[in-house]
N, C-alpha and C positions, 0 to 999 in steps of 0.2 A: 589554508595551511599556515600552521605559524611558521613565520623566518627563520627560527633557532634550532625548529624540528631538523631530525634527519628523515629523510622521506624513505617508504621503501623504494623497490626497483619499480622503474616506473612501468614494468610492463606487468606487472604484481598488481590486482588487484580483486579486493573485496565487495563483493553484495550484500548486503542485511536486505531482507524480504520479511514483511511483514502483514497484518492486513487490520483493515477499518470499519464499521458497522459489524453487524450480525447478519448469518447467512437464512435466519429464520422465513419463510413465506408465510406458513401454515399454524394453528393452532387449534383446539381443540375441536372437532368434529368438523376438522379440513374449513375452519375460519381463515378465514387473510387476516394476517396480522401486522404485513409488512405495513410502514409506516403510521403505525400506531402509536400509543404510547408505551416507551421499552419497549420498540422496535425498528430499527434503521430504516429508512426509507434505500440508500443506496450500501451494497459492499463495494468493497477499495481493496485491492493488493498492491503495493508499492516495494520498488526494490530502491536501496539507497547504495550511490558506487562510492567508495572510500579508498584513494590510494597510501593514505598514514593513517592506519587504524591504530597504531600505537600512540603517535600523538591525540587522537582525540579520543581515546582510554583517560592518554595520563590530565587532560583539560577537564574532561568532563567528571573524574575523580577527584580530582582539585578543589573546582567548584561544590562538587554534595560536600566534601568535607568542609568547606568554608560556610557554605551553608547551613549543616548541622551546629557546627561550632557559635553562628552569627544569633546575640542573641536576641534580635528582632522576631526572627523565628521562634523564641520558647514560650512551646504551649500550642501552638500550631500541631492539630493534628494527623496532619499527613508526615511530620516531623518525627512523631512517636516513634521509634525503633522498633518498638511492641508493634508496629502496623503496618511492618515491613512495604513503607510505601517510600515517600521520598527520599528518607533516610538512608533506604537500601538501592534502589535505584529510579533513576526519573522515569516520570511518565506522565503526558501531558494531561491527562485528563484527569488526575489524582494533585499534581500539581500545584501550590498556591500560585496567583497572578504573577508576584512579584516575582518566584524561580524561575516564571515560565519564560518570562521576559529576560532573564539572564540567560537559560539554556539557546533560547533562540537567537542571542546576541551571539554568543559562544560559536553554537554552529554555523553563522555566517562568517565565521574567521575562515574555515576550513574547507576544504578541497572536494568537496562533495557533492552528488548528484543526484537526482531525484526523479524514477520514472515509476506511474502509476497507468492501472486499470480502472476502470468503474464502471460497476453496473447497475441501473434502477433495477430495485425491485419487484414493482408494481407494474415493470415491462416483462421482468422474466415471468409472473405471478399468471399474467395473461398466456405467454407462450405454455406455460406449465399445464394450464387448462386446455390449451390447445391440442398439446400431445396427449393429453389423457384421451381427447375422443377420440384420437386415429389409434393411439395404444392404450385399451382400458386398465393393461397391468401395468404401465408407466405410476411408479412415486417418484413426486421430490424425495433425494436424500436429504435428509433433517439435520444430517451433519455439518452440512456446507463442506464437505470436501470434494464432490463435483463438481462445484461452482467455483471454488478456491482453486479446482485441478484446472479449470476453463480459464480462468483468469491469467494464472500462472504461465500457460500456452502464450497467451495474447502478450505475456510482461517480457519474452523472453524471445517473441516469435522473431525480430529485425536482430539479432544479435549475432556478431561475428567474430572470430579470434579468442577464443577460449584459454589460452596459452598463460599457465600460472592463474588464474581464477578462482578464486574460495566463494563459495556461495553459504551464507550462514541464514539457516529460515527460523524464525519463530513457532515453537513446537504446538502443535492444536493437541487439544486435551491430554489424554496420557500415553498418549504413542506418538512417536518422532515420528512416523512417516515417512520416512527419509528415502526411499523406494520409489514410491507415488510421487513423490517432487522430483525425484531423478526424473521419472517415468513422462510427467507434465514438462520439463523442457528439454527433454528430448524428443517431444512428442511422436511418442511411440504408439503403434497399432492403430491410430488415427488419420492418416495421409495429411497430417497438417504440415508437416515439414515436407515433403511430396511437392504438394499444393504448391507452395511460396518458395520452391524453389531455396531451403535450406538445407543445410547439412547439421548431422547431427551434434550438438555439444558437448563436449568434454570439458566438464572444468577437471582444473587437478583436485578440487576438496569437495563436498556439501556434505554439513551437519545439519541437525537440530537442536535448538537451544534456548533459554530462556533470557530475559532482560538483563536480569543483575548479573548475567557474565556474559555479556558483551552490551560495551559500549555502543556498538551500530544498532544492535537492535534499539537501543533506549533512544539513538535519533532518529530514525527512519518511524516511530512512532509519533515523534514530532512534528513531519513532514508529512505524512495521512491523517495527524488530528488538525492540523491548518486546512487540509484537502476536504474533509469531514467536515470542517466547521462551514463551509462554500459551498458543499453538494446541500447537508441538513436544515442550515439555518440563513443558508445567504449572506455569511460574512468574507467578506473579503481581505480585512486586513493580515490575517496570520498567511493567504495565500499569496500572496501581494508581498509580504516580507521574504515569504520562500522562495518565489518564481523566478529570482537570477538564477538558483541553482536547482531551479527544473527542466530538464532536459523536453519531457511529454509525457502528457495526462493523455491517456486515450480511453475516449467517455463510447462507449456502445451505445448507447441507447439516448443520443443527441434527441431534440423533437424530431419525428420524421414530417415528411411534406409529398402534396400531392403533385404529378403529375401527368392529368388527364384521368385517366381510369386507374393510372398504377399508384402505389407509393411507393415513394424513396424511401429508405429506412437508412441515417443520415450515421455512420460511424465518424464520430468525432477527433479530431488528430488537434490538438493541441500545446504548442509548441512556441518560440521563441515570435517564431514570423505570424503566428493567428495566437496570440495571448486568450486562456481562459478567463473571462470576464463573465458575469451575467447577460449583458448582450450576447458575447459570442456564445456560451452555450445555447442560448435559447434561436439562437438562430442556425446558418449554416453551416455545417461542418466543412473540413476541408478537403473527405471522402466520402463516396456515397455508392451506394448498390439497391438494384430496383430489387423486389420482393413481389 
């Protein structure tokens, strides 16, 4: 948080929820297509907590305009206006290096927090197949809003004191949704709150919304394209820059491992005291349940 900000009340607080990969399995004549090319290997929903959303409006508005104006950039075409890309609002993946490199300095000033899901695809791909044979009418939804509704359960399942809370999601195709997200954390008609011994959540706000009008969404983008680059390609520095201000990555689909005739099926908890590394992914997680 900058020093000069005024902060809100500190019991005031914002979520931006967002998500990462393609929810895609399937392709033409029920092909697997996940981790293809042009198609994610892992989806990611990530919430970003923000308690001066107005200070990091008015930073990260500051910056695009210095940026549009700076004319290192002219001619760069994610710059174009006409291409409503960086010009109009950041997004990592559209991005040039050198923005990328300023936005993510920018957001290490600020007060922010960072908690993410993940799931392999090529784990669920198998489960998918699994339920087919016990239910022959069992589909993937092709939409990923199943998988999105599942995720969302898991991002919000340890959460307590709702008290003043806006929750702002990233809108999927051309309907808010905004129902179904209600629905997904307060996880209704499914005994998941039941289960884990929660109560159900009230925040005072959730909308639906898109990047160029709000700030959070365009960082919480930042924050699952760092996460994205580590599950996809094995990079670790843009996660490694973020990980002071990650709270917990919780990975499903850890390797699982054997013991004796059963496996363990390794849910991953990732967090300050067992850092996400490539060693620790690939090994064990910090919770586990037999299957």
């Amino acid at each position: 948080m900058r020093p000069d900000s005024e902060p809100e009340s500190s019991d005031s607080v914002t979520w931006f929820v967002d998500e990462a990969g393609d929810p895609t399995l399937f392709g033409k004549g029920g092909k697997v297509v996940a981790a293809t090319e042009g198609c994610s290997r892992f989806f990611i929903v990530g919430k970003l907590e923000c308690r001066d959303v107005a200070a990091l409006t008015s930073d990260l508005e500051r910056l695009r305009r210095d940026v549009v104006a700076d004319p290192f950039f002219k001619d760069v075409p994610s710059l174009d206006p006409a291409r409503k890309r960086t010009a109009v609002h950041f997004h990592a993946k559209d991005d040039p290096p050198e923005v990328r490199f300023m936005v993510y300095k920018l957001l290490a000033q600020h007060d922010l927090r960072f908690v993410a899901v993940v799931r392999d695809k090529l784990r669920l791909v198998d489960h998918t197949l699994q339920r087919r044979r016990i239910e022959p009418a069992y589909r993937y939804d092709p939409s990923g809003h199943e998988l999105y509704d599942e995720l969302t359960r898991h991002l919000f399942a340890r959460l307590h004191g709702w008290n003043n809370h806006k929750i702002v999601f990233a809108q999927r195709g051309h309907r808010p949704r905004t129902k179904a997200f209600v629905d997904a954390i307060a996880h209704e008609g499914d005994g998941f709150g039941r289960d884990f011994d929660l109560s159900k959540p009230k925040p005072t706000e959730v909308l639906s919304s898109v990047p160029k009008d709000h700030a959070g969404l365009q960082a919480v983008d930042y924050y699952l394209w760092a996460l994205q680059r580590f599950y996809e390609r094995g990079e670790t520095r843009y996660l490694n820059y973020v990980w002071p201000q990650t709270l917990e990555v919780l990975d499903l689909d850890v390797p699982s491992t054997s013991k004796g005739n059963k496996t363990i099926k390794q849910i991953g908890i990732f967090n300050k005291e067992h850092p996400l590394t490539l060693e620790s992914r690939a090994g064990v997680g910090k919770m586990d349940r037999e299957i």
